[in-house]
C-alpha positions as CSV (number, residue, x, y, z in Angstrom):
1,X,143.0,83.4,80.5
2,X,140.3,81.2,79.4
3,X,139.5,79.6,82.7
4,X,140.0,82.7,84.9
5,X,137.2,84.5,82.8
6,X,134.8,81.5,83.2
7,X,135.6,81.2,86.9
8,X,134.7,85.3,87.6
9,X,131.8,84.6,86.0
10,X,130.8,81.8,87.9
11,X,131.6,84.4,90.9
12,X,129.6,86.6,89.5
13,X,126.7,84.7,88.9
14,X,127.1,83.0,92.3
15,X,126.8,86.3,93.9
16,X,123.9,87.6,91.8
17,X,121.9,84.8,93.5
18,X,122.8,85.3,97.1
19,X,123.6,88.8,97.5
20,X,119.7,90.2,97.7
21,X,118.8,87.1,100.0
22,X,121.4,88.4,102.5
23,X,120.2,91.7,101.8
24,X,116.9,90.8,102.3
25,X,117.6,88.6,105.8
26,X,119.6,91.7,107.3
27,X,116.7,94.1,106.8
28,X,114.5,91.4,108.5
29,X,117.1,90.8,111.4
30,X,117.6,94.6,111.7
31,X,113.2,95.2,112.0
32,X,113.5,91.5,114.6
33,X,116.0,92.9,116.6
34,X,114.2,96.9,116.9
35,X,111.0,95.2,117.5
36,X,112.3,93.1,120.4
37,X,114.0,95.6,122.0
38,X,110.8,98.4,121.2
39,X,108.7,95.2,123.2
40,X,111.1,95.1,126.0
41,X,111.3,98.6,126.8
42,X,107.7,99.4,126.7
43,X,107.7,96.2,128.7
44,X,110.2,97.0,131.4
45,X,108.5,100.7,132.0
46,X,105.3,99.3,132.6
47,X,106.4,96.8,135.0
48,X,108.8,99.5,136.8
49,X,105.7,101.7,137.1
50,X,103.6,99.0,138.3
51,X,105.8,98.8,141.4
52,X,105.8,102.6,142.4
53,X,101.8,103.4,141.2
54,X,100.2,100.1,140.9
55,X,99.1,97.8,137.9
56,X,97.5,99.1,134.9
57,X,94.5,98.4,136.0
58,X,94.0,101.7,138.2
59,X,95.8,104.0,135.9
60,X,92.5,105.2,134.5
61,X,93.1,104.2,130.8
62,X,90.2,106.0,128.5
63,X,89.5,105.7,125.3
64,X,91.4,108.8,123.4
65,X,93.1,109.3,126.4
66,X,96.7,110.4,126.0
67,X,98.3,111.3,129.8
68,X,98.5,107.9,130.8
69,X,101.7,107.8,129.0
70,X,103.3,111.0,130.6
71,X,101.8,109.9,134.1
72,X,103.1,106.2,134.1
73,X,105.1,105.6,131.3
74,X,107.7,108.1,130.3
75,X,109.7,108.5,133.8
76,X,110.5,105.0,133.3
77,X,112.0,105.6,129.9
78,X,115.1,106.9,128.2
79,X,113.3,109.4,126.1
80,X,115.4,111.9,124.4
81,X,113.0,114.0,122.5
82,X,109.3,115.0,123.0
83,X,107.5,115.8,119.4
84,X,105.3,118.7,119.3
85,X,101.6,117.7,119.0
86,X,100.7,118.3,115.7
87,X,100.4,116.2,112.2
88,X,103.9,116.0,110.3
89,X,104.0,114.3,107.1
90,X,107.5,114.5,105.9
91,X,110.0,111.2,106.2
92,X,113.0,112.9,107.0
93,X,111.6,114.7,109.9
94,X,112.6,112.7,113.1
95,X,109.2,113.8,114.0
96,X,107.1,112.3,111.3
97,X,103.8,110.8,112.7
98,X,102.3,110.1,109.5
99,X,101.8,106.0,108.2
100,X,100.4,104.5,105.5
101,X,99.0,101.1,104.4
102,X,99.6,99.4,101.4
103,X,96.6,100.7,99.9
104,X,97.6,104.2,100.5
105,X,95.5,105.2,103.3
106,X,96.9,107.4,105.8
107,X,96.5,108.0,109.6
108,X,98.5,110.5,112.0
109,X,99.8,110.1,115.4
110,X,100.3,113.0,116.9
111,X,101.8,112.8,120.5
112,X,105.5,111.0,119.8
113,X,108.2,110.4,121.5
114,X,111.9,109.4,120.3
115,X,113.7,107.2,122.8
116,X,118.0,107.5,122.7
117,X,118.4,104.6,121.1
118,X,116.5,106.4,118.2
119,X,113.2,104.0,118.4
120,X,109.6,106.1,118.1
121,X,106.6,106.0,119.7
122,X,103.5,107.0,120.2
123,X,100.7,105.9,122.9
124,X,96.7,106.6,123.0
125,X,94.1,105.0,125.0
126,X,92.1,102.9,123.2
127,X,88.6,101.4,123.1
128,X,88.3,98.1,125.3
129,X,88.8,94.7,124.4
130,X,85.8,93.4,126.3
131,X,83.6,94.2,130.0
132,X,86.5,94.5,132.2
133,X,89.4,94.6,129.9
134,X,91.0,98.0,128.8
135,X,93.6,98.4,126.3
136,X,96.5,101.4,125.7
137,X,97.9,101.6,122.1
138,X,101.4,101.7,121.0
139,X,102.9,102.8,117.5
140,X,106.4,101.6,117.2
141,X,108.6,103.1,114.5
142,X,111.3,101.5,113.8
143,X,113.7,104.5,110.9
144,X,113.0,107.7,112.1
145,X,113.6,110.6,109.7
146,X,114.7,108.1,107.1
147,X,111.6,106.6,105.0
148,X,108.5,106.4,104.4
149,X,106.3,104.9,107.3
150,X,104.0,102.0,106.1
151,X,102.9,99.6,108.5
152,X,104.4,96.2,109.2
153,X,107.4,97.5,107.2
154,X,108.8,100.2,109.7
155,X,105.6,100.7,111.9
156,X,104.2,98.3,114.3
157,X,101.1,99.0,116.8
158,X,101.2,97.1,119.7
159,X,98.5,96.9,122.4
160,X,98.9,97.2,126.2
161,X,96.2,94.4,127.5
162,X,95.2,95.3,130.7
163,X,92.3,93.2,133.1
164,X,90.8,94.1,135.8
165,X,92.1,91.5,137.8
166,X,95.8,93.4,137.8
167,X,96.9,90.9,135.1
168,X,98.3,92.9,131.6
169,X,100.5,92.7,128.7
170,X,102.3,94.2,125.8
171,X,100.9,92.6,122.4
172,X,100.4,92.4,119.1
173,X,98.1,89.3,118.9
174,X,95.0,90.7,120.9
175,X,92.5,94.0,119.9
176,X,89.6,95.7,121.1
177,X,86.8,94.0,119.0
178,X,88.2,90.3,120.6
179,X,89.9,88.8,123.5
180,X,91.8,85.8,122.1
181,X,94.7,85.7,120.0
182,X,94.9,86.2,116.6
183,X,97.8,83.1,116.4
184,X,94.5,80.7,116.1
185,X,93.3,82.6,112.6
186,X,94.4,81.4,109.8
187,X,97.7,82.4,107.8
188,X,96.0,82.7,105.1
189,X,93.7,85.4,106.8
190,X,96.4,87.1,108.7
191,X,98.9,87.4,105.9
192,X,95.3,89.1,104.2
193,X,95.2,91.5,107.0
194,X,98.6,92.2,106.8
195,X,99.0,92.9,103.0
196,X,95.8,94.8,103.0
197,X,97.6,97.6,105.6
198,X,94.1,98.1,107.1
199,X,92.1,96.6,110.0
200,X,90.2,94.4,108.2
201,X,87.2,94.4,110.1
202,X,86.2,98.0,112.3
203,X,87.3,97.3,115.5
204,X,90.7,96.2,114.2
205,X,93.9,98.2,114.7
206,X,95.2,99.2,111.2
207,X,98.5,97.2,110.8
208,X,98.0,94.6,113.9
209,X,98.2,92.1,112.0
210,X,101.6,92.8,111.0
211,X,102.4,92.7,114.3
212,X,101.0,89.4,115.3
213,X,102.4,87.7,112.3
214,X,105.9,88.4,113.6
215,X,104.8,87.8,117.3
216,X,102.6,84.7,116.5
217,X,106.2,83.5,114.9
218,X,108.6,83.6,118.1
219,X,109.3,87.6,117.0
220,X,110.8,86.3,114.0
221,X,109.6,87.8,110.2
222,X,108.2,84.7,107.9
223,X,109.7,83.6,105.3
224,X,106.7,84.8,103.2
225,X,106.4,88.2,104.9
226,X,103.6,89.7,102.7
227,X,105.1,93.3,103.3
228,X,108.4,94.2,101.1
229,X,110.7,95.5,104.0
């Protein structure tokens, strides 16, 4: 009896120390794997649209611009339901456009879209990167009518990069206040940026650097993620 009570706790204290880390890497497969596929949609569309209206470049992306989306984006999506346009702060409503940063600060989104496979998104054209360069943002979210959106946990912004020489892409590592990648900061800086839930600088997107931190690591969440998924 003796040695079948010492060997359950041995069980027990074996599982006590590995349960959370499996817990803990299926939340971060399950954000790796929604990402991706949030990435390659957005990317596919764009390409798709690209063949029948031309690149990016002569879509006439503005800044606060919204139709670009409905124009050259959604007909080459599997959208299942259009969100009124209006500010919804309430995590169980599919709808909710409403995400936070660590520090608490709170910005709305208000023209979203919910894809079949139950991804979000929203889309706005943004300032430019630089002379020549124009940029469309994405918000990706990731639980809809679950949590709490906070970004780099559930949220991600992604930027559509678009030249004027008909090259473009779908990223997290570039924003409108620079043209190079955000891979060649510092991890100590964009693990800052991250953890901070803000922009860091104005110019920045608010949770970019989330986003790149993922990118920047083959899509894949560091081991040292500074945001508690």
């Amino acid at each position: 009896m003796a040695e079948v009570l010492i060997t359950l706790g041995i069980i027990g204290v074996v599982a006590a120390m590995t349960i959370p880390t499996l817990v803990a890497n299926y939340k971060k497969s399950v954000v790796e794997n929604k990402l991706k596929q949030a990435v390659s949609i957005i990317n596919q569309a764009i390409i798709l649209s690209a063949v029948d209206n031309g690149t990016p470049d002569i879509w006439g992306i503005t800044n606060g611009q919204k139709t670009t989306f409905a124009q050259y984006i959604q007909p080459y999506m599997d959208i299942g339901i259009v969100c009124e346009e209006k500010n919804i702060d309430d995590p169980k409503d599919i709808c909710n456009n409403s995400v936070y940063g660590s520090t608490g600060a709170k910005k709305s989104f208000t023209n979203k879209y919910i894809l079949k496979n139950g991804i979000g998104l929203s889309y706005n054209g943004a300032p430019t990167l630089t002379q020549g360069q124009r940029r469309g943002l994405f918000i990706v979210y990731l639980d809809n009518g679950k949590n709490k959106y906070i970004y780099g946990k559930n949220v991600f912004p992604l930027n559509l990069i678009v030249h004027d020489n008909q090259k473009y892409l779908v990223t997290g590592t570039m924003d409108y206040v620079q043209d190079f990648s955000f891979c060649s900061y510092s991890k100590t800086k964009l693990y800052d940026l991250c953890s901070n839930g803000q922009s860091g600088s104005s110019g920045f997107s608010v949770g970019i650097a989330c986003t790149a931190l993922v990118e920047c690591n083959g899509w894949k969440i560091p081991d040292d993620y500074p945001v508690r998924l």
